[in-house]
C-alpha positions in Angstrom: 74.1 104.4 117.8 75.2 108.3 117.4 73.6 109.7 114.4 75.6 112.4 113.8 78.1 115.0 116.0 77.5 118.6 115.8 80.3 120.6 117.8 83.1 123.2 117.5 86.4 121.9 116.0 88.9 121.0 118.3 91.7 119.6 116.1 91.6 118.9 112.3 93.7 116.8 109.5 93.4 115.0 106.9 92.9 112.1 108.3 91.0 113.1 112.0 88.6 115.2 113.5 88.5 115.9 117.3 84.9 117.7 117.6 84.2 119.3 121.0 79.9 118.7 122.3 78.9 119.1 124.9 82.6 119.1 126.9 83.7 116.1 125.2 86.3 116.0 122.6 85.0 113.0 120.1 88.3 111.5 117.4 86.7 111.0 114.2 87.9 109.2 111.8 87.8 111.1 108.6 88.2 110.8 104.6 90.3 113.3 102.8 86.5 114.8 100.7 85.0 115.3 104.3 88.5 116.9 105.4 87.9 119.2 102.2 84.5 120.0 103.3 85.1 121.0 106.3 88.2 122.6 106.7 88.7 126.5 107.8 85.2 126.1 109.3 84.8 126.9 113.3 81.9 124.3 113.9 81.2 121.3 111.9 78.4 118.6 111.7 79.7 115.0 111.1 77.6 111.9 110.5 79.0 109.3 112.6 79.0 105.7 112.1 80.6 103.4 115.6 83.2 100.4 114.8 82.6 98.3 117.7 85.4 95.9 117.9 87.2 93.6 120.7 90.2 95.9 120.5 89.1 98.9 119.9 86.2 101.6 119.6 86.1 103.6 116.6 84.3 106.5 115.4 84.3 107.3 111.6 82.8 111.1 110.7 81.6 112.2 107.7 80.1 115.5 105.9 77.3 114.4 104.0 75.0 111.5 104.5 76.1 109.7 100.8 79.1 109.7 102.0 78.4 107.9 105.0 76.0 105.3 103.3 78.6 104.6 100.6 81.7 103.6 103.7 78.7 100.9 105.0 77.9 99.8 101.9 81.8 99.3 101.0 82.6 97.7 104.9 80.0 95.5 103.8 81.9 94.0 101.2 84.3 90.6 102.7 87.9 92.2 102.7 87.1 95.5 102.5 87.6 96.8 106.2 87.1 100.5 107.4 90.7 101.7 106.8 90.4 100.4 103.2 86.9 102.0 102.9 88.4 105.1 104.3 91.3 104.7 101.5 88.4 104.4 99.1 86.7 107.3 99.8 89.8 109.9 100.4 90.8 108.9 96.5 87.2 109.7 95.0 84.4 112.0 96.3 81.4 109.7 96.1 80.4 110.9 93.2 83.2 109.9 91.3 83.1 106.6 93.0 79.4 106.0 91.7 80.7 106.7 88.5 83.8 104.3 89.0 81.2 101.6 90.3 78.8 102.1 87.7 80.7 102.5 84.4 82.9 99.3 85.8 85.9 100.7 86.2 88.1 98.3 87.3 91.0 100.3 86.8 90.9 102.9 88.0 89.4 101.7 91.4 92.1 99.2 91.7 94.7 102.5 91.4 93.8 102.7 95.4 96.4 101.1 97.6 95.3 98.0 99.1 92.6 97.2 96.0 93.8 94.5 93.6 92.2 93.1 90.8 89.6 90.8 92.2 88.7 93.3 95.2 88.2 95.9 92.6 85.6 93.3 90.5 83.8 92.4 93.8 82.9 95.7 94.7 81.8 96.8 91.4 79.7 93.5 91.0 78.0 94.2 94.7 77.6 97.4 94.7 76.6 98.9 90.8 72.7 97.8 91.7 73.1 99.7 95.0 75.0 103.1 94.2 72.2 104.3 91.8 70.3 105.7 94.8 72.8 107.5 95.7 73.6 109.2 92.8 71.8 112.2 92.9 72.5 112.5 96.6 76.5 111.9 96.0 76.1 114.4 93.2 77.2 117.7 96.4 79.9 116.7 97.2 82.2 119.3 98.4 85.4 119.3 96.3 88.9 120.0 97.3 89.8 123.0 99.3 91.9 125.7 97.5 93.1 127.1 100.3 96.9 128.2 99.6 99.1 125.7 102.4 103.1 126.4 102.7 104.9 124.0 101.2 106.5 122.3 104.3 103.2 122.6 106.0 101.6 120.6 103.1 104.1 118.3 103.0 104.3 118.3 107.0 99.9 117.5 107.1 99.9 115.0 104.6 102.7 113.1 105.5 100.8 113.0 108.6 97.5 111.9 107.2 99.4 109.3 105.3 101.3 107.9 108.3 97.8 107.9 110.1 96.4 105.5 107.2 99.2 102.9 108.0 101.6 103.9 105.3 105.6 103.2 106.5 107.0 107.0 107.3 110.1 106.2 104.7 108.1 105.2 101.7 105.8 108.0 102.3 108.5 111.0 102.9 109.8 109.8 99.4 106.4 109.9 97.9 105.4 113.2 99.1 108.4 114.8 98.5 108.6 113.5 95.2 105.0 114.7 94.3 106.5 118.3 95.7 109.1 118.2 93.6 107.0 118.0 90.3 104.3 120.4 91.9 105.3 122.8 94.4 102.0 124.2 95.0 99.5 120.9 95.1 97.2 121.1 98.4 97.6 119.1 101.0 94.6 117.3 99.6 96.2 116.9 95.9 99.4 115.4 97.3 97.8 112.6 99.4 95.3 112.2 96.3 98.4 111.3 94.3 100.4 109.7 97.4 97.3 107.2 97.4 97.4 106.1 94.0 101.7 105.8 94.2 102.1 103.8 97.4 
């Protein structure tokens, strides 16, 4: 298994890291917090985890180990699959999704697309005796960028990140410009924040 990837940055968004080691350019699946953390930098270390399956080979990357523990402790959860996990963890920085998990907030986690009701109850009930070892480690988490993006660029990158996720390009063209319209300025991270919780 690859522990972690430590390498320059070939290509960044929202939703993917291409890190060159070692002459090999590695796709990484990212979440919008380790996107956060890592953007403007030159280099980057990611903590990988491998998704072995029949069709496909996928590497997910993240910036800080509680990060990485709290997608395998949501994959292991029946109907919660690495997309969704991903999903998870681009709404909330782990912290806040400790928080979610422990006060029971069914609401608020069930805001994320793709979590209803019942999926939102089962991963608070399996996880709130589980997350309270990763509280103080969750408790760093990088928070958004607040690097200044043009507004076409903004809308251009997380439009992207959104279509990446598996989110139909109409619904989310609508939704971003939409969210635009009522904040010019939000971050590319802000609008796909808010994108997540509207589609």
């Amino acid at each position: 298994m690859i522990e972690y990837i430590r390498g320059n940055i070939a290509e960044l968004t929202p939703a993917e890291a291409i890190i060159e080691a070692g002459g090999v350019g590695y796709q990484l699946f990212i979440s919008l917090n380790t996107y956060s953390a890592i953007q403007g930098r030159q280099e980057t270390k990611l903590f990988a985890y491998e998704a072995i399956r029949e069709d496909a080979h996928l590497l997910y990357g993240f910036a800080t180990k509680a990060e990485r523990e709290l997608f395998l402790q949501l994959i292991g959860i029946s109907g919660v699959g690495g997309q969704t996990a991903r999903m998870i963890l681009s709404a909330f920085t782990p912290a806040e999704l400790v928080s979610v998990i422990q006060n029971e907030d069914v609401r608020l986690l069930k805001s994320v697309k793709g979590i209803g009701p019942k999926a939102a109850q089962r991963i608070i009930v399996e996880l709130r005796d589980k997350v309270d070892a990763l509280t103080g480690a969750a408790g760093g988490t990088a928070t958004a960028g607040t690097v200044s993006t043009a507004v076409s660029e903004a809308a251009k990158e997380a439009g992207s990140a959104l279509t990446t996720l598996g989110f139909p390009p109409a619904a989310v063209h609508k939704t971003v410009t939409a969210i635009l319209k009522e904040n010019p300025q939000a971050s590319v991270e802000a609008i796909i924040k808010l994108a997540l919780k509207m589609l």
